[in-house]
C-alpha positions as a printed NumPy array, in Angstrom:
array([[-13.796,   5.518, -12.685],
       [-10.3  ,   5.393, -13.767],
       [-10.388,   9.004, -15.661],
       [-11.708,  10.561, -12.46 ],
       [ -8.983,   9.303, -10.182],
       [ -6.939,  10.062, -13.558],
       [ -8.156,  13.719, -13.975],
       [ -7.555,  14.195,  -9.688],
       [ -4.116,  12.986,  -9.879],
       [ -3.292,  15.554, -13.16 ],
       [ -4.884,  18.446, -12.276],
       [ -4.16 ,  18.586,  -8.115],
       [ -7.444,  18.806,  -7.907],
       [ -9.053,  20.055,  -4.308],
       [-10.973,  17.135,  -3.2  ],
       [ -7.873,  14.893,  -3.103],
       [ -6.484,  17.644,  -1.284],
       [ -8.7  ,  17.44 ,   1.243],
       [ -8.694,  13.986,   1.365],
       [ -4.83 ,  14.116,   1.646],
       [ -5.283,  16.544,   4.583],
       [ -7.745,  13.887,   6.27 ],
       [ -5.222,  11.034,   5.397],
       [ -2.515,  12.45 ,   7.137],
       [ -4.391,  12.881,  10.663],
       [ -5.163,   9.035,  10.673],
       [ -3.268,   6.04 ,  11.755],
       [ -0.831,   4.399,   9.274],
       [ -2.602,   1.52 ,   8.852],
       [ -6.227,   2.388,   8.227],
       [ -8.713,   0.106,   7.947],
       [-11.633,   1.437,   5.601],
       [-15.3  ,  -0.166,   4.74 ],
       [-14.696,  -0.071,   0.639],
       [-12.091,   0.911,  -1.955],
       [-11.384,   4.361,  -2.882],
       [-10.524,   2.998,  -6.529],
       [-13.336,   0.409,  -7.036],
       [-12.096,  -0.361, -10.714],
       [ -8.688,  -1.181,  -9.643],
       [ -9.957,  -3.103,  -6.455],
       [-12.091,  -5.376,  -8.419],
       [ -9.06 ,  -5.833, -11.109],
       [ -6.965,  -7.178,  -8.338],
       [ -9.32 ,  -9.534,  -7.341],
       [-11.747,  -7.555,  -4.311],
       [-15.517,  -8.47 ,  -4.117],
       [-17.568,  -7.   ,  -1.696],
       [-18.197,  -9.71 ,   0.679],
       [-17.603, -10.892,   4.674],
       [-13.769, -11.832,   4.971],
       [-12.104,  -9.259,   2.363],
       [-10.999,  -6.12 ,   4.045],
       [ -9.35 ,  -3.045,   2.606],
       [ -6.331,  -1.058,   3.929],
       [ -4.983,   2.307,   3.687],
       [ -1.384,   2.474,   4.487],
       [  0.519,   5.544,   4.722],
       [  4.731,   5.387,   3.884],
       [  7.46 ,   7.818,   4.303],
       [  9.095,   9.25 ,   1.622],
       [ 12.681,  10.59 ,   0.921],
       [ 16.072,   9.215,   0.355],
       [ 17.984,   7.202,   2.075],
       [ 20.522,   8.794,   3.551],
       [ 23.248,   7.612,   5.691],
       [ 25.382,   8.975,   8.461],
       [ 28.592,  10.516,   7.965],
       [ 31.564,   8.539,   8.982],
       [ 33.738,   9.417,  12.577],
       [ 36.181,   7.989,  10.892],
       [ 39.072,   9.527,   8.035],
       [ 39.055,   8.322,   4.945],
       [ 38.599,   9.992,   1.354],
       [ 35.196,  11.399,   0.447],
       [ 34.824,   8.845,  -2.353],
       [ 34.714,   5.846,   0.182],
       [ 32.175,   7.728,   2.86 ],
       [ 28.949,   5.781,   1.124],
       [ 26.266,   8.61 ,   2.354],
       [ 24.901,   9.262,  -1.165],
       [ 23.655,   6.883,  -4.057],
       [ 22.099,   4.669,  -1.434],
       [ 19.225,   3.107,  -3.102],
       [ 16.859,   0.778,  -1.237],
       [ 15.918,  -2.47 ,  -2.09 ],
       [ 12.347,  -2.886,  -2.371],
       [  9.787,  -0.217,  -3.352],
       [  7.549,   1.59 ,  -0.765],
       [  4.263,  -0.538,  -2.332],
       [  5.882,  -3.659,  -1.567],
       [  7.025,  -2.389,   2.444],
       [  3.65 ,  -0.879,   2.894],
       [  2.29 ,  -4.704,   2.164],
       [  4.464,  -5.998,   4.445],
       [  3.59 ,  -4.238,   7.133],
       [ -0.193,  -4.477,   6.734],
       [  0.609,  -8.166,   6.704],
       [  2.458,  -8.037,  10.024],
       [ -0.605,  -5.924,  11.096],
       [ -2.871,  -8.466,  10.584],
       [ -1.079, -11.923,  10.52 ],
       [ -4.456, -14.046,   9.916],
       [ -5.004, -12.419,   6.503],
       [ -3.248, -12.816,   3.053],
       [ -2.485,  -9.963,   0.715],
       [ -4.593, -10.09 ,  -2.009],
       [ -2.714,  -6.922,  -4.003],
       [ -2.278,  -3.63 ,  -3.417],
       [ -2.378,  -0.062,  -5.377],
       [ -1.449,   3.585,  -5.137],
       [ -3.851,   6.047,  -4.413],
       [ -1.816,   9.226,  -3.343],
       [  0.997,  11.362,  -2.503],
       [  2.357,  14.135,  -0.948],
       [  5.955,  15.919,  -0.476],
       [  5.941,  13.424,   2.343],
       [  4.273,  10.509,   2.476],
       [  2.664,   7.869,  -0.253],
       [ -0.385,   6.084,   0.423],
       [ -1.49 ,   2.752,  -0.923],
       [ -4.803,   0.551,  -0.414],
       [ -3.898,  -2.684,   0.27 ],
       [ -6.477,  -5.07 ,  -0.341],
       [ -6.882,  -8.431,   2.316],
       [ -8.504, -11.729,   2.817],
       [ -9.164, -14.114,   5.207],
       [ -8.442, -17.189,   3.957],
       [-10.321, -19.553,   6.069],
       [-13.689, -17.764,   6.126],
       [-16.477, -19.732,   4.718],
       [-17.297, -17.455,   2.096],
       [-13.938, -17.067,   0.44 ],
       [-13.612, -20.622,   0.672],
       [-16.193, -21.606,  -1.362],
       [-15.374, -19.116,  -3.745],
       [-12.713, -20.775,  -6.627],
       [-12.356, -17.477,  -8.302],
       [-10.541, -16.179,  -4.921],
       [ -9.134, -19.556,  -4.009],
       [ -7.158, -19.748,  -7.286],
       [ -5.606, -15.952,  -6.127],
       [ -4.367, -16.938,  -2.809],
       [ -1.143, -18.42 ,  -1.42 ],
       [ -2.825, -20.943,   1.182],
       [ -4.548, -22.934,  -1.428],
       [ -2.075, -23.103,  -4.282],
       [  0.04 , -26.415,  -3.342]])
């Protein structure tokens, strides 16, 4: 599974394309019925049961560019360029699936595309206090709400 997505990615190949194309026309926060990447899914920790859901989240590229001073003062001290941001755009994208859906922890997350505009990650939830992944210690162990 990982040398087709692998293959895809190298050779731009027209199928991702297409799904690209599709992408682009949804929401920004997507909610989808099963991985795109299955291995990479089930390496974070997803199994295919009631209270995991997967995300697709779409996030701008570019720079971060600032506006120009009103202002005088020399073109050394204007602080437009060399702005670099904080976090990467895997880690926002999480966040704001996790504002999305406040009831639900982030289990992981991983890239799946982009374009000359935006990067898209799946982003892979669960609900913590559903009986299933409850009971389950391999998924309890993962989460935040049970490690104390």
């Amino acid at each position: 599974m990982t040398a087709t997505w692998t293959n895809m990615w190298k050779s731009n190949n027209d199928t991702l394309k297409s799904k690209a194309v599709v992408w682009r026309t949804e929401e920004v926060i997507h909610k989808i019925s099963r991985p795109s990447r299955l291995d990479r899914a089930r390496r974070l920790g997803y199994k295919a049961k009631q209270g995991t859901i997967v995300v697709r989240v779409r996030v701008g590229r570019g720079g971060m560019r600032k506006q120009r001073p009103v202002s005088g003062r020399r073109p050394k001290h204007f602080g437009v360029v060399h702005i670099k941001q904080g976090t990467n755009m895997r880690k926002v994208g999480e966040r704001r699936v996790s504002e999305k859906f406040p009831n639900l922890e982030v289990l992981g997350s991983y890239y799946l595309h982009k374009d000359g505009r935006y990067l898209w990650y799946e982003v892979i939830l669960v609900d913590p206090n559903h009986p299933a992944i409850f009971k389950d210690k391999e998924l309890r162990g993962k989460l935040k709400a049970f490690a104390k």
